[in-house]
C-alpha positions as CSV (number, residue, x, y, z in Angstrom):
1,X,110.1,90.4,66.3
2,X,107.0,92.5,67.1
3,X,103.4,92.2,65.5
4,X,104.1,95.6,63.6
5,X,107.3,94.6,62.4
6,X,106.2,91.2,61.1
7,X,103.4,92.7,59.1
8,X,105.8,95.6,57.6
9,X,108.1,92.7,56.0
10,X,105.0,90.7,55.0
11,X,103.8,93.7,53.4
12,X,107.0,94.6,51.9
13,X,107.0,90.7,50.5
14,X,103.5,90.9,48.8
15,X,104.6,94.6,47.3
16,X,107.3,92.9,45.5
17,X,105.7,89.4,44.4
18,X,102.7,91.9,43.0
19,X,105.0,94.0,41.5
20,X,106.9,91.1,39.9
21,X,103.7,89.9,38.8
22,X,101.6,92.3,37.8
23,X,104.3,95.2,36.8
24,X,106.5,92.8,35.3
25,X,105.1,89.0,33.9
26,X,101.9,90.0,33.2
27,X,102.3,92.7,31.2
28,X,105.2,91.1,29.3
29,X,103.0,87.9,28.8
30,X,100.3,90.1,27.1
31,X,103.3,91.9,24.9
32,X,104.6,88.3,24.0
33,X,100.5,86.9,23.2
34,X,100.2,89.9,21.3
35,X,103.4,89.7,18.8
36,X,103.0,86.1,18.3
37,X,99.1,85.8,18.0
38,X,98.0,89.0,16.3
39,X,101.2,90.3,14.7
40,X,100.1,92.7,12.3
41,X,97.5,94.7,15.0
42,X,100.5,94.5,17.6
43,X,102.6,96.2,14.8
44,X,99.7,98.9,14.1
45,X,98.4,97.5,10.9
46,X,100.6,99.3,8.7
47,X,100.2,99.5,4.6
48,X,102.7,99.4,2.7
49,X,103.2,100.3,-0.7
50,X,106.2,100.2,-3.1
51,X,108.6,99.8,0.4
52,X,106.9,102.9,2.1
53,X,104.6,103.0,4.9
54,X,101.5,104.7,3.4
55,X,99.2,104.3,6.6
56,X,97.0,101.8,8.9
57,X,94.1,100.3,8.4
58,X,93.5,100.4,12.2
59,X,93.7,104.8,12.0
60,X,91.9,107.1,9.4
61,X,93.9,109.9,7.8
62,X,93.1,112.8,5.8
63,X,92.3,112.6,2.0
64,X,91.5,115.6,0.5
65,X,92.3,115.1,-3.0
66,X,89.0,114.8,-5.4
67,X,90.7,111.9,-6.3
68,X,90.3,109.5,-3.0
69,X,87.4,108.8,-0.9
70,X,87.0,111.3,2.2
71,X,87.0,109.6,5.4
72,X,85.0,110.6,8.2
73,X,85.4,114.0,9.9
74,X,88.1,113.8,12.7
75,X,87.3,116.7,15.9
76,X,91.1,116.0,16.8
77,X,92.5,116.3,12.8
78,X,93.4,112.4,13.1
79,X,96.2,113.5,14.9
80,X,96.8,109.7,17.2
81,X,98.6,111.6,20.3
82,X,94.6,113.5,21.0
83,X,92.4,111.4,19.4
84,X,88.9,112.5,20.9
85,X,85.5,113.7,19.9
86,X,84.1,117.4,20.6
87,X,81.9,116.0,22.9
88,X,79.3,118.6,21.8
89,X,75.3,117.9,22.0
90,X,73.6,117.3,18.8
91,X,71.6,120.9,19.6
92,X,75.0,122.6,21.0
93,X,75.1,125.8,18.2
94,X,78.6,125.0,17.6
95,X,77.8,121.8,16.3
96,X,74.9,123.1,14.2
97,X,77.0,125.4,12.4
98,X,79.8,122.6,11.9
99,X,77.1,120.2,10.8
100,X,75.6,122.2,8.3
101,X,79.0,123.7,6.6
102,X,79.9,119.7,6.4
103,X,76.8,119.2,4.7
104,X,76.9,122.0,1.9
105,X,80.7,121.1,1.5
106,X,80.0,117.5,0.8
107,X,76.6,118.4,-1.1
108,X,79.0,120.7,-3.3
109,X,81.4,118.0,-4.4
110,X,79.1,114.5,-4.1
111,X,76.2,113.2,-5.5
112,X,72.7,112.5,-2.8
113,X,72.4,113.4,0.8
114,X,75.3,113.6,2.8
115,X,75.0,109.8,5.3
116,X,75.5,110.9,9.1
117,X,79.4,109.6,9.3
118,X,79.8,111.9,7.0
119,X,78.7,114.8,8.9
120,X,79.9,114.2,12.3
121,X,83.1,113.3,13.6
122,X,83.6,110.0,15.1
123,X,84.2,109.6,19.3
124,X,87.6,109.2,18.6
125,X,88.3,111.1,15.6
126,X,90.3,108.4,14.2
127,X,87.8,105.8,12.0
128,X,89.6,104.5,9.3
129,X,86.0,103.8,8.2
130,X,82.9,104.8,6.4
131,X,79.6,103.8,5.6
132,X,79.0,101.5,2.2
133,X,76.5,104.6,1.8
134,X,79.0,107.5,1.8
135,X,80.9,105.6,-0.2
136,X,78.5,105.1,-2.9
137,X,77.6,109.1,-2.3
138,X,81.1,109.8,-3.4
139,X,81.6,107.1,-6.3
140,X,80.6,109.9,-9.2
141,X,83.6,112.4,-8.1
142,X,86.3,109.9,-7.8
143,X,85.4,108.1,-11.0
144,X,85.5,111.5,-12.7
145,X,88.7,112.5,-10.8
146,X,90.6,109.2,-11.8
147,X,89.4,108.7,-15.6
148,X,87.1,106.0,-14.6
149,X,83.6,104.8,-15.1
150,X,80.9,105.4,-11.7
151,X,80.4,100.9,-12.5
152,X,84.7,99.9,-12.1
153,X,84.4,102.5,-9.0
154,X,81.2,101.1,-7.4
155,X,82.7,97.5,-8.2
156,X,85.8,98.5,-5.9
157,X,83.4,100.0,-3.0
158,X,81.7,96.8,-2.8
159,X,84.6,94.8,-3.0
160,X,86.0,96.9,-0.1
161,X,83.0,96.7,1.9
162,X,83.3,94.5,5.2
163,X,80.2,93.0,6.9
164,X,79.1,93.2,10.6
165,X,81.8,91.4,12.9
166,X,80.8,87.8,13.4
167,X,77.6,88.5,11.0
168,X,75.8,90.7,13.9
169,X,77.9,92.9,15.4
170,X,78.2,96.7,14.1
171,X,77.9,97.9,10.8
172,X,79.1,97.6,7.1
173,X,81.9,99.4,6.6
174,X,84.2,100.6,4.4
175,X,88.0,101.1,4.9
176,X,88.9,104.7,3.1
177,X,92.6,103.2,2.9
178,X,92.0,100.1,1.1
179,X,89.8,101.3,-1.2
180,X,92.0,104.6,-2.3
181,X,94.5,102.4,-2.9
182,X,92.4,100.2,-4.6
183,X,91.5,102.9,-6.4
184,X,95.1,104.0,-7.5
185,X,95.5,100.5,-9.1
186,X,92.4,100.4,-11.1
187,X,93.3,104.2,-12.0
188,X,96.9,102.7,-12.8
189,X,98.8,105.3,-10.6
């Protein structure tokens, strides 16, 4: 057999062992780590309510209703299949004008200064989060909205609030999800 030969079928041999490997075990090992060891993420953190799926704690969606907290501005309309920022400068006009109509439109329906998350839109358009401040902003229109007191509604944004990861890392937060639906139960909808 000649030198070229004999390194074509070693080649060919190491393709497929790689391939098994890496194309093929490895990725299934991750799949089967991930089912059995973080179920509910591997399944997309879905919420469900009264048998339906309502959303994910892992994705933000649109709320619009005066009723439930606004999430953070999404550049891709929280659509998952283009999640994405704008990936304008903070000086680009585009983004001036955008900034400052999210700021009169939140001014015209909160209490304080609009908070930054709720001015600009996220990198991936998709937080499910907010700031424990934005939250706080908007406290006076859903109370009103759901027939409750400004105290039972900032009692539910602090119970919904989530420290930094491992007591360092990142910010508060607030999930929009968890505490609209938290919401709907203390409204008794």
């Amino acid at each position: 057999m000649s030198s070229n030969l004999r390194q074509l079928v070693a080649s060919m041999r190491m393709m497929l062992v790689l391939t098994l490997l890496l194309g093929v075990l490895y990725p299934a090992a991750v799949w089967g780590i991930g089912r059995v060891a973080f179920a509910d993420q591997a399944g997309g953190s879905l919420v469900h309510r009264d048998g339906a799926v309502v959303g994910s704690t892992l994705l933000g969606q649109s709320f619009t209703d005066a009723r439930f907290f606004q999430g953070r501005p999404s550049a891709s309309e929280y659509a998952g299949g283009v999640s994405g920022g704008s990936n304008l400068a903070a000086s680009d006009p585009d983004q001036v004008k955008t900034v400052k109509e999210r700021a009169a439109a939140y001014a015209a329906t909160n209490s304080g200064s609009a908070p930054a998350d709720a001015l600009t839109a996220s990198s991936s358009g998709l937080d499910p989060q907010i700031s424990p401040a934005n939250a706080r902003a908007q406290a006076h229109r859903v109370a009103a909205a759901n027939g409750l007191s400004r105290a039972e509604v900032m009692k539910l944004v602090q119970a919904n609030t989530q420290g930094r990861s491992l007591g360092f890392l990142g910010e508060p937060r607030v999930n929009v999800l968890e505490l609209n639906l938290a919401v709907q139960d203390a409204a008794g909808r």
